[in-house]
C-alpha positions as CSV (number, residue, x, y, z in Angstrom):
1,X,0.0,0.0,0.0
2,X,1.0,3.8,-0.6
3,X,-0.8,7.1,-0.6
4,X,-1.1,9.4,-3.5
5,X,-1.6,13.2,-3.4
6,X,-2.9,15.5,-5.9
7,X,-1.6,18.9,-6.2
8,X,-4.7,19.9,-4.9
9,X,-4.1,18.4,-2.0
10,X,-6.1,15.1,-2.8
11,X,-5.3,11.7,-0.8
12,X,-5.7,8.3,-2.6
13,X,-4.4,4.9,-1.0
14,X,-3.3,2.6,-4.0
15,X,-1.9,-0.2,-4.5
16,X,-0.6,-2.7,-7.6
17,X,-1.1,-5.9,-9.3
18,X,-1.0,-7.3,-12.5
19,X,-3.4,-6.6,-15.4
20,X,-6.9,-8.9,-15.8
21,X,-8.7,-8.7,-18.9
22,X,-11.4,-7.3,-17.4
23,X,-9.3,-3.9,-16.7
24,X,-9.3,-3.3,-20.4
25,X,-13.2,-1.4,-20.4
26,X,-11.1,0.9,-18.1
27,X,-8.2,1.0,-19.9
28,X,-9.7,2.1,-23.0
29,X,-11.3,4.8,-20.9
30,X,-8.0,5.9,-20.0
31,X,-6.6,6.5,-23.4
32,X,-6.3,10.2,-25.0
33,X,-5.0,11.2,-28.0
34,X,-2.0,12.3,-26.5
35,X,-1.2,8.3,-25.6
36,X,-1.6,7.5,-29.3
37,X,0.7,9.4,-30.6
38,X,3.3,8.8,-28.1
39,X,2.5,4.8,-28.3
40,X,0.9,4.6,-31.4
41,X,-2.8,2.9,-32.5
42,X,-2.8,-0.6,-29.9
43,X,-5.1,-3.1,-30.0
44,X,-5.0,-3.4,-26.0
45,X,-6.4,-7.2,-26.1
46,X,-3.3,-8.5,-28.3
47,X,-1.1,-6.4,-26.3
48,X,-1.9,-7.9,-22.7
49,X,-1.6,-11.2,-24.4
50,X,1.8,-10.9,-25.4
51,X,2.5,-8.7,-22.4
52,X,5.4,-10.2,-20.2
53,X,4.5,-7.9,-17.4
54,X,1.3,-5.7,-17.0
55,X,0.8,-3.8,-14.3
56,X,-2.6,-2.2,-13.1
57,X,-3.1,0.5,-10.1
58,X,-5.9,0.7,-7.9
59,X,-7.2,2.5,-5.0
60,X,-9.0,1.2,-2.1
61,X,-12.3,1.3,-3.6
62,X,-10.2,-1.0,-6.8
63,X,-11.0,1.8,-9.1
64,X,-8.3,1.9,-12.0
65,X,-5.6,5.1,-11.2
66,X,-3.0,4.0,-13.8
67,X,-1.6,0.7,-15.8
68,X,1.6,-0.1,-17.7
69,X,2.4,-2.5,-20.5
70,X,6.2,-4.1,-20.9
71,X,7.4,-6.3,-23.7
72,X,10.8,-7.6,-24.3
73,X,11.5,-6.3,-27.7
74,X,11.1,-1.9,-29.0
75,X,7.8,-1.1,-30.0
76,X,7.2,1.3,-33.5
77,X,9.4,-1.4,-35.5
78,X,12.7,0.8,-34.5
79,X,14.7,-3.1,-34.7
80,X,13.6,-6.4,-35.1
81,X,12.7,-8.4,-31.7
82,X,15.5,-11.0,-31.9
83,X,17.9,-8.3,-32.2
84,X,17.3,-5.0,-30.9
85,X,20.8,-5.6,-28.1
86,X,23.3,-4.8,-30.6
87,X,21.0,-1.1,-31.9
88,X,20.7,0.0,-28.8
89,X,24.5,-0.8,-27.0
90,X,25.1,1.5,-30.3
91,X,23.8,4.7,-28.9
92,X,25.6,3.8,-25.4
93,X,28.3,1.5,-24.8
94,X,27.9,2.6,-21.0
95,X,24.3,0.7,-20.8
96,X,24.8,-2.8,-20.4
97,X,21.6,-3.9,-21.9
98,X,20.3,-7.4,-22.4
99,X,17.6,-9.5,-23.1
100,X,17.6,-10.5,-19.7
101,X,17.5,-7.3,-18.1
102,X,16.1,-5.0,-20.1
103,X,12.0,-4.1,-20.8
104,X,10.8,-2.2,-22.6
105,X,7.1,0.7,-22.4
106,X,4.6,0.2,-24.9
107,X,2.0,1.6,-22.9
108,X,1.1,3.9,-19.7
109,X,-2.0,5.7,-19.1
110,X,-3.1,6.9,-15.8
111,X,-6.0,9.6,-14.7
112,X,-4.8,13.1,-15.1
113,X,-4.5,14.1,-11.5
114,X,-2.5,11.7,-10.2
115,X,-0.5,10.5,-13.4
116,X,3.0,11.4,-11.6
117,X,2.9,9.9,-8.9
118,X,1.2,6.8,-10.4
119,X,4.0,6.4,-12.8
120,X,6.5,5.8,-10.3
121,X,4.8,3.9,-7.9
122,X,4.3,1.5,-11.1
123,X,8.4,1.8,-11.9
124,X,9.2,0.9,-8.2
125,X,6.9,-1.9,-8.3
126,X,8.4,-3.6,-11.6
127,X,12.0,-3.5,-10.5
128,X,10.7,-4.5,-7.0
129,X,9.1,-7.6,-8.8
130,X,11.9,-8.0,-11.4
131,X,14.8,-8.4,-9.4
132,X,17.4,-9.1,-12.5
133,X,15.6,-5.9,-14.3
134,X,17.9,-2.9,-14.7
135,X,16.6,-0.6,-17.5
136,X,13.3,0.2,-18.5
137,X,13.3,1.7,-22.0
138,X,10.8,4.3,-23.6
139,X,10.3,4.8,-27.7
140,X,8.4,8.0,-28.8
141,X,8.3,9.4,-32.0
142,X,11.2,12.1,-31.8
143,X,8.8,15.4,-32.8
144,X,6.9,14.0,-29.8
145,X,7.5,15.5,-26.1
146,X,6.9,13.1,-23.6
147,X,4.8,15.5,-21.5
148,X,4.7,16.1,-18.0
149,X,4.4,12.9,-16.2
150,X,6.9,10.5,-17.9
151,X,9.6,13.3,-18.5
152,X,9.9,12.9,-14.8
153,X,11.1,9.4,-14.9
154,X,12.6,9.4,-17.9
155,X,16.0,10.3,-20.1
156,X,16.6,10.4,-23.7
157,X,19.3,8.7,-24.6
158,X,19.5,9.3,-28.2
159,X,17.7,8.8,-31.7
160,X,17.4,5.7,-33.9
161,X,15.7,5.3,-37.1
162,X,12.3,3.3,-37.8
163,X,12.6,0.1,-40.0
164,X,9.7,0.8,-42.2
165,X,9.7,4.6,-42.9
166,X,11.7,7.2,-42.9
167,X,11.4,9.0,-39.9
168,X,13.3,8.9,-36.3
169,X,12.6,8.0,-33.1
170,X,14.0,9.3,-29.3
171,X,15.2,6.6,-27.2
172,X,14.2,7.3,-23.4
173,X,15.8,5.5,-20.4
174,X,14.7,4.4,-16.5
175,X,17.5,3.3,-14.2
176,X,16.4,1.0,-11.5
177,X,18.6,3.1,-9.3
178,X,16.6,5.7,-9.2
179,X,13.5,3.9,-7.8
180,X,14.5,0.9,-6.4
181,X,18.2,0.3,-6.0
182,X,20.5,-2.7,-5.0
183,X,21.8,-2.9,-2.1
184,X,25.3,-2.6,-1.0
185,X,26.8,-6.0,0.5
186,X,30.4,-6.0,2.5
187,X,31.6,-7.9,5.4
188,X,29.9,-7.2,8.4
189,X,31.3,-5.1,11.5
190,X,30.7,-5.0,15.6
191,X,28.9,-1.6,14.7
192,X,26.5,-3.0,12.8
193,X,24.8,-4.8,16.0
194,X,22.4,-1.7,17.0
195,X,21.0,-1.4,13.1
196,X,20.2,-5.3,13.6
197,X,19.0,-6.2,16.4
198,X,15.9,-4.3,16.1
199,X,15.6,-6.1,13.0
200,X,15.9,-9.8,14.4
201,X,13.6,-9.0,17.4
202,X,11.1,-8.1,14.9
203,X,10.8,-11.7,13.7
204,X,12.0,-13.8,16.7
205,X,13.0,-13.2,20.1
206,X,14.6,-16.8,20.7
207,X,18.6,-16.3,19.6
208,X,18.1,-13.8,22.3
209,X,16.8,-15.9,25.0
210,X,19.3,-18.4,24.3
211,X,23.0,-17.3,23.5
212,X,22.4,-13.9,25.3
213,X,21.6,-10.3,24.4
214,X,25.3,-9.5,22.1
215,X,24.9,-13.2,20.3
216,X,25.1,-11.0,17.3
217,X,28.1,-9.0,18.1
218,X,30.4,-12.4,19.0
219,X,29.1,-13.7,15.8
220,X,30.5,-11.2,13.7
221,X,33.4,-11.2,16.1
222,X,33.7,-15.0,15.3
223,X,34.8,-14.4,11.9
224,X,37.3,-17.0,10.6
225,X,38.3,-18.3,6.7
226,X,35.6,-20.9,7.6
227,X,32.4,-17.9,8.8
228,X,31.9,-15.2,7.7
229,X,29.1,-12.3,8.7
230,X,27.5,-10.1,5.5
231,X,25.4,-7.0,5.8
232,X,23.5,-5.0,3.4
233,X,23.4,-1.4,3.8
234,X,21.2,1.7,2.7
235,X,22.7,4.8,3.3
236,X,25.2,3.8,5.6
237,X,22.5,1.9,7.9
238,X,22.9,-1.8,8.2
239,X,19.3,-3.3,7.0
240,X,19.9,-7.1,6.6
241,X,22.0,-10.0,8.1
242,X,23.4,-12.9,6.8
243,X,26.1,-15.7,8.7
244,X,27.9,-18.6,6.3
245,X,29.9,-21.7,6.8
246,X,32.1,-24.0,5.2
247,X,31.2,-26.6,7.6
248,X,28.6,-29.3,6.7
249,X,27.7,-32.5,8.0
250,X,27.7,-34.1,4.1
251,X,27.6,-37.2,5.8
252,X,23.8,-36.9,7.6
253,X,22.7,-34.9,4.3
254,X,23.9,-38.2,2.1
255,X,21.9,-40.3,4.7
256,X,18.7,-38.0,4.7
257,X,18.3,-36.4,1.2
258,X,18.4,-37.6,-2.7
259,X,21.8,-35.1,-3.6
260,X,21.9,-37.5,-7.0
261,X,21.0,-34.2,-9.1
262,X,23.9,-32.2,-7.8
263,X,26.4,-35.1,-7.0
264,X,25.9,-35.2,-3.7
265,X,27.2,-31.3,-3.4
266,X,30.6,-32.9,-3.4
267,X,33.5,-32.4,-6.4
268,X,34.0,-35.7,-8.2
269,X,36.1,-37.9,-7.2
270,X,37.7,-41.2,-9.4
271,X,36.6,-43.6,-6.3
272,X,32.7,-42.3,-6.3
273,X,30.0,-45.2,-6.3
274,X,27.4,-44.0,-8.4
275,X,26.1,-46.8,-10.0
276,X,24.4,-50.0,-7.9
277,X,26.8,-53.2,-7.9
278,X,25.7,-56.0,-10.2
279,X,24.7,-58.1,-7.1
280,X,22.0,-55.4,-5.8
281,X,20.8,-55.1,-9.1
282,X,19.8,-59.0,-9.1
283,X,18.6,-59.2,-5.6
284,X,16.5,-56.2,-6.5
285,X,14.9,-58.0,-9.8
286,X,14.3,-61.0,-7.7
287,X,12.5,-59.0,-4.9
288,X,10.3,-57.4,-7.8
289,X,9.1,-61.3,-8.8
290,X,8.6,-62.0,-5.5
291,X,6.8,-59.5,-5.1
292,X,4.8,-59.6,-8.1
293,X,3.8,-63.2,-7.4
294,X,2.7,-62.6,-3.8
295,X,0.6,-59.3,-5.3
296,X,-1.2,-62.6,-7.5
297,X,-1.6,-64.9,-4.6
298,X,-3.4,-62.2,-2.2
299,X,-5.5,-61.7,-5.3
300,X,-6.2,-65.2,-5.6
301,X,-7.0,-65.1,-1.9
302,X,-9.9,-62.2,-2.1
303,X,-11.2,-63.7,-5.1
304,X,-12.3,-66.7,-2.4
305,X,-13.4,-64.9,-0.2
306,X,-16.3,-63.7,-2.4
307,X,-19.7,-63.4,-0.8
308,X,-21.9,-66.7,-1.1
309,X,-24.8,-66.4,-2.1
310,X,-27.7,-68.8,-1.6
311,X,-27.5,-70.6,-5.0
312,X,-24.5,-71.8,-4.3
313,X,-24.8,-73.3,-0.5
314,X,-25.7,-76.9,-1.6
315,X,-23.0,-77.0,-3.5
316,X,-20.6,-75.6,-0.6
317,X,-22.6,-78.0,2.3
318,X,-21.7,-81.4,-0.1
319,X,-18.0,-79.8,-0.3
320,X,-18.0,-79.8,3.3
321,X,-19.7,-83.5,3.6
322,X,-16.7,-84.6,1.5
323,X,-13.5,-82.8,3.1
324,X,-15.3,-84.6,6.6
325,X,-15.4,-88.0,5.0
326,X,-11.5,-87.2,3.8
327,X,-10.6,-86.2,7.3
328,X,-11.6,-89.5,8.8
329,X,-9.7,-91.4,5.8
330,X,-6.9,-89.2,6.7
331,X,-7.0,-89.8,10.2
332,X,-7.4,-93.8,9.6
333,X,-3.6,-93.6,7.6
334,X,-2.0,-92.0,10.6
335,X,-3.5,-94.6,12.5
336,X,-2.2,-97.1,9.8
337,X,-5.5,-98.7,9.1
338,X,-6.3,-97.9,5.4
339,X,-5.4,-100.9,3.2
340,X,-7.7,-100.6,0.5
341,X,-6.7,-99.1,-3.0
342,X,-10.1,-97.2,-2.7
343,X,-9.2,-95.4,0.2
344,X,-5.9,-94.6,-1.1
345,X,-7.3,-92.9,-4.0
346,X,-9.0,-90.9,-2.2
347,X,-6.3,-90.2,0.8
348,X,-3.8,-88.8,-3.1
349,X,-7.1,-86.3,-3.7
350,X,-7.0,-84.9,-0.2
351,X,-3.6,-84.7,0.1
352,X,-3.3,-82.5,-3.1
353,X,-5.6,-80.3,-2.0
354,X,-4.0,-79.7,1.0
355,X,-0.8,-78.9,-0.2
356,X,-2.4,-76.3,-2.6
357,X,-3.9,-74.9,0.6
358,X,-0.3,-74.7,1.9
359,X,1.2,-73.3,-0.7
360,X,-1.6,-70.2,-0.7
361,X,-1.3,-69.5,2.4
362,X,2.8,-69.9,2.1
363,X,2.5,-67.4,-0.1
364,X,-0.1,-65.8,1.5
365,X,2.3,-65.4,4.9
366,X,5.8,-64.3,2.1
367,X,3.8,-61.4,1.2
368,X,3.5,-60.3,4.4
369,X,6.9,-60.6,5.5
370,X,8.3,-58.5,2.5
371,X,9.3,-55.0,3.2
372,X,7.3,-52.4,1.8
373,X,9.9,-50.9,0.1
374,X,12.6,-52.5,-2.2
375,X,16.1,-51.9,-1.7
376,X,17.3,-48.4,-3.0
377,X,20.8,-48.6,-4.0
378,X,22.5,-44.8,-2.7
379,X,25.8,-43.8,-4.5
380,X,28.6,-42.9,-2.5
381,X,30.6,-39.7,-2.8
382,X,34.3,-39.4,-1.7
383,X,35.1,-36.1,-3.3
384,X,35.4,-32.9,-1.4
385,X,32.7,-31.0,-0.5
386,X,31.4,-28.6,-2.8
387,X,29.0,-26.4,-0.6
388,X,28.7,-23.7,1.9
389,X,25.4,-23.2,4.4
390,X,23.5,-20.2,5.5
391,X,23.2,-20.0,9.2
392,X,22.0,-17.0,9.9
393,X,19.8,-14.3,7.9
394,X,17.2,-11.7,8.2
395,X,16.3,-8.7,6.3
396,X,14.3,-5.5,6.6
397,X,10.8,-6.3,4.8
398,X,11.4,-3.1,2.9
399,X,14.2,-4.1,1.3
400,X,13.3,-8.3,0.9
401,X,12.7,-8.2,-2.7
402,X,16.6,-7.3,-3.3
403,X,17.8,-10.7,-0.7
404,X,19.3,-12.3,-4.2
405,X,22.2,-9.3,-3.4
406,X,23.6,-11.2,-1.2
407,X,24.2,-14.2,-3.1
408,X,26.8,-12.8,-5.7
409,X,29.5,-11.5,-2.3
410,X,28.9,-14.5,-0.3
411,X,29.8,-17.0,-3.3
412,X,32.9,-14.8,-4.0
413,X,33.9,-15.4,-0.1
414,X,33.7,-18.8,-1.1
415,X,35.7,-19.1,-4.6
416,X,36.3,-22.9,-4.6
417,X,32.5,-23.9,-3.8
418,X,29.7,-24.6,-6.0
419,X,26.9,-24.6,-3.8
420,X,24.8,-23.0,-1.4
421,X,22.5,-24.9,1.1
422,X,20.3,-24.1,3.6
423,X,18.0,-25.9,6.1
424,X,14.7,-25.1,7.5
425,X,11.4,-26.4,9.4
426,X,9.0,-27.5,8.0
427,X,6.1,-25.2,7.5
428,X,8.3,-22.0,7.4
429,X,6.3,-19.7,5.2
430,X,8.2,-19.1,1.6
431,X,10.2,-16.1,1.7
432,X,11.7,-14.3,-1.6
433,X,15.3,-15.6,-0.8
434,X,14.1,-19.1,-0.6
435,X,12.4,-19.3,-3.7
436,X,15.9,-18.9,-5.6
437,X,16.8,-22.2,-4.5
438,X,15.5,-25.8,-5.0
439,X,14.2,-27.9,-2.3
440,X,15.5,-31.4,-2.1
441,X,13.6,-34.7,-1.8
442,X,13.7,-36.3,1.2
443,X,14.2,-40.2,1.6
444,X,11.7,-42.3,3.5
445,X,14.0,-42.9,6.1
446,X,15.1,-39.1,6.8
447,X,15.1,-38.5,10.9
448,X,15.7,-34.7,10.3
449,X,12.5,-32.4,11.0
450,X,14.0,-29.8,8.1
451,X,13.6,-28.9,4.8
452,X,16.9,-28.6,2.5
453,X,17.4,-26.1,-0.2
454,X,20.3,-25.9,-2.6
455,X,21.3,-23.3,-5.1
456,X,24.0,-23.3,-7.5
457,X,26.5,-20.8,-8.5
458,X,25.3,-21.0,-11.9
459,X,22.2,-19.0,-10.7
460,X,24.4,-16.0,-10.7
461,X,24.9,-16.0,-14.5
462,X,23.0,-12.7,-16.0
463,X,23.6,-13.6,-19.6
464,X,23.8,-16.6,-22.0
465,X,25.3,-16.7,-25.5
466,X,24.2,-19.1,-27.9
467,X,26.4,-19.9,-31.0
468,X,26.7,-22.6,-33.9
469,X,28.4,-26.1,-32.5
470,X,32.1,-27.0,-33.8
471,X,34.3,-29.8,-34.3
C-alpha cells in the first residue's frame, strides 16, 4: 500500500497488481490522443496477451488510477525483436543492456491528476518484482515531447531510425537506481549490532533468550576463513543479516536427502559409487518377482473370499460333507489302518488339496513378511565438499525483494565452492530468498525435521550466448 496526493491536495491509498482482462473497459477509458501518438494505434487485447509484465493501479475502492504494459523487444518497428541488443548498445556503450535485463514501455495511461505519482509507484513496483531488471526503456516518435508525467522518470538517450519509414525516433531510459536500488553487500562489523537487532527482534526473540543479548556482536566477532558475517546497507545503515559456513555435516545430508542431481554437493572424485553393484541389481529383480507373485496370490486369496450367495450353498454343504469323510480317511492312515486301493485314492485327492492350501497361504504369509519398500541402492561420494550453508539471515521487509544481493558476495567469499545450502522447518512460510533455491527430496528414512534447499552458482549467470556447435 502507498498514498497518492494530488496537487490539490487530494489523498488516494493505491496499491498494484497485475493486469486482468477485465481492466481493459477501463483501460480504454483511460486513453487520450495524447497516448496514441506517443504509443501509437494498440489493440490493448493483443497487447496484454503478449505482455510479459502488465501492471494495473488501484485504489482502495479498486477503481483503475494507472496501468503499464512491458514487452521484451522496442515497439514502433525501430529493430527487429531478436535483435534489438546490438541497436541500442550503439547509442551507449555505458548501458549494459540485455535481453535479460532490459524491458521495454509500450503503454502507460493513468487519470490526469494523479499521473505522476502513479508512474513511479508503477516503476518501483516492476523492479521490486523483477529483481534481474535494470533498464526500462521508452520509444516515442522524436517530434513528440513526452509530456509532463513520464519526463519525470525518464532520459533520452539518443535517436534511432524506424525500419519501415523514414522517420526517427527518441530513445528514453529508466535506471532502476533511481527507484529501487541494490543494495550494498560488505563484510559485516561490531557496529552494525544496533541497526540489527531491532531487526531480528522483529521476527523472533529466541537467539536472544538463548545465547544472550550481544549473540550478534560475538558472531560477527567470530569471523574466521571458515564464517563469515555479510550486511546489506542503505545509506550507511545496516538493513539485513546474513552468517555462512564452510562446515557441513555431508555425511547426515547423504543419509537423509536424494543429492543424486547435484552429485551429492561434493566435487568428483575417481573412487565415487554412483552406480548400484551388479549383485543389488539382481537381488533387486528377484525381490520385484517375488513380489509380483505374492501381489497374485493375495489376489487369488480375495477372489475366495467372495460373498456366497444362496444358489451356491448346496454346493458348498456337499463340499463340506466330503472334506469330513477325507478327514476320517486321513485320520485312519496316521492310524495305519487304510489298506484298500479305494481309500488310497482318495487319501492322493485330499492330500493335493492340501498342499495347494499350503502353498496359498505360504504365499499368503511371504507377502506379508516383505518390506514395503525395495532396496534403494544410494551412490557414494568421496570427493570434497562442494557447498557452503546459511546459518543466519534476516532482512528489513522493505528491502526483501533485493535478498538475491547477497548471493553474488557471499559465493565470492567462497571461490572454490559450487553450492549454497540451507536448512529449514517444515512449515516456514516461503520467503523471496528461498524461492531462488530448490528444495531437495527427502528419503523415506530421513530423521531430520527440516527442509533442505540448494542453489548453484550457476544462478548468478546474467547472460547466456548461444552460437553454432564446432568440431
Amino acid at each position: 500500500m502507498s498514498v497518492l496526493t494530488s496537487p490539490r491536495g487530494k489523498v488516494e491509498v493505491v496499491h498494484c497488481r497485475r493486469t486482468e482482462s477485465q481492466d481493459i473497459y477501463c483501460i480504454k477509458s483511460l486513453i487520450r490522443k495524447f497516448t496514441c501518438k506517443l504509443f501509437g494505434k494498440l489493440n490493448i487485447i493483443y497487447l496484454l496477451e503478449k505482455a510479459n509484465l502488465a501492471v494495473t493501479l488501484c485504489n482502495d475502492k479498486e477503481e483503475i488510477m494507472a496501468q503499464a504494459t512491458f514487452l521484451d523487444y522496442p515497439n514502433w518497428n525501430v529493430a527487429k525483436q531478436d535483435n534489438w541488443v546490438s541497436v541500442f548498445r550503439e547509442l551507449d556503450s555505458d548501458i549494459p543492456c540485455t535481453p535479460l535485463n532490459t524491458l521495454f514501455m509500450h503503454l502507460f495511461v493513468a487519470v490526469d491528476e494523479y499521473s505522476v505519482g502513479c508512474c513511479k509507484e508503477i516503476l518501483r513496483t516492476v523492479y521490486k518484482a523483477v529483481p534481474e531488471l535494470h533498464f526500462i526503456f521508452l520509444i516515442v516518435p522524436s517530434y513528440m515531447s513526452l509530456g509532463s508525467t513520464l519526463i519525470t522518470v525518464f532520459d533520452q538517450v539518443g535517436n534511432i531510425p524506424c525500419l519501415t519509414y523514414e522517420e526517427d525516433f527518441a530513445v528514453h531510459i529508466c535506471h532502476r537506481h533511481s527507484h529501487y536500488p541494490q543494495l550494498h553487500v560488505r563484510k559485516a562489523r561490531v557496529e552494525d549490532h544496533d541497526d540489527l537487532m531491532p531487526i531480528f527482534m522483529r521476527y523472533d526473540t529466541i537467539l536472544k533468550e538463548t545465547y544472550g543479548e550481544y549473540f550478534l556482536a560475538e558472531l560477527i566477532e567470530a569471523q574466521d576463513e571458515e564464517n563469515h558475517a555479510v550486511v546489506c546497507e542503505v545509506a550507511g545503515t545496516a538493513v539485513g543479516f546474513m552468517s555462512v559456513c564452510s562446515r557441513v555435516n555431508m555425511q547426515l545430508l547423504h543419509e537423509c536427502f536424494d543429492l543424486g542431481p547435484f552429485h551429492g554437493l561434493c566435487f568428483p572424485h575417481p573412487d565415487d559409487v554412483l552406480e548400484a553393484p551388479q549383485e543389488l541389481s539382481v537381488r533387486r529383480s528377484q525381490d520385484a518377482e517375488l513380489r509380483s507373485s505374492s501381489q497374485g496370490s493375495q489376489k487369488i486369496v480375495e477372489e475366495s473370499q467372495e460373498p456366497v450367495f444362496p444358489d451356491t450353498m448346496e454346493n458348498i454343504q456337499g463340499n463340506i460333507a466330503k472334506e469330513a469323510a477325507s478327514e476320517e480317511a486321513l485320520t485312519a492312515v496316521q492310524g495305519g489302518s487304510v489298506s484298500e486301493p479305494e481309500d488310497i485314492e482318495k487319501l492322493s485327492d485330499v492330500s493335493t488339496g492340501y498342499a495347494q492350501d499350503h502353498r496359498v497361504s505360504s504365499r499368503s504369509l511371504a507377502s506379508l513378511l516383505l518390506p514395503e519398500e525395495p532396496v534403494h541402492f544410494r551412490p557414494i561420494y568421496r570427493g570434497a565438499s562442494a557447498a557452503f550453508c546459511i546459518q543466519l539471515f534476516c532482512i528489513d521487509e522493505k528491502y526483501e525483494a533485493r535478498s538475491l544481493d547477497f548471493m553474488n558476495f557471499v559465493f565470492s567469499l567462497f571461490s572454490d565452492k559450487n553450492f549454497c545450502i540451507i536448512s529449514l522447518p517444515h512449515l516456514t512460510p516461503e520467503f523471496i530468498l528461498i524461492q531462488n533455491f530448490v528444495k531437495m527430496v527427502p528419503f523415506s528414512t530421513c530423521t531430520l525435521e527440516q527442509d533442505l534447499y540448494v542453489f548453484h552458482r550457476a544462478g548468478l549467470l546474467k547472460n547466456i550466448c548461444l552460437g553454432r556447435s564446432s568440431q
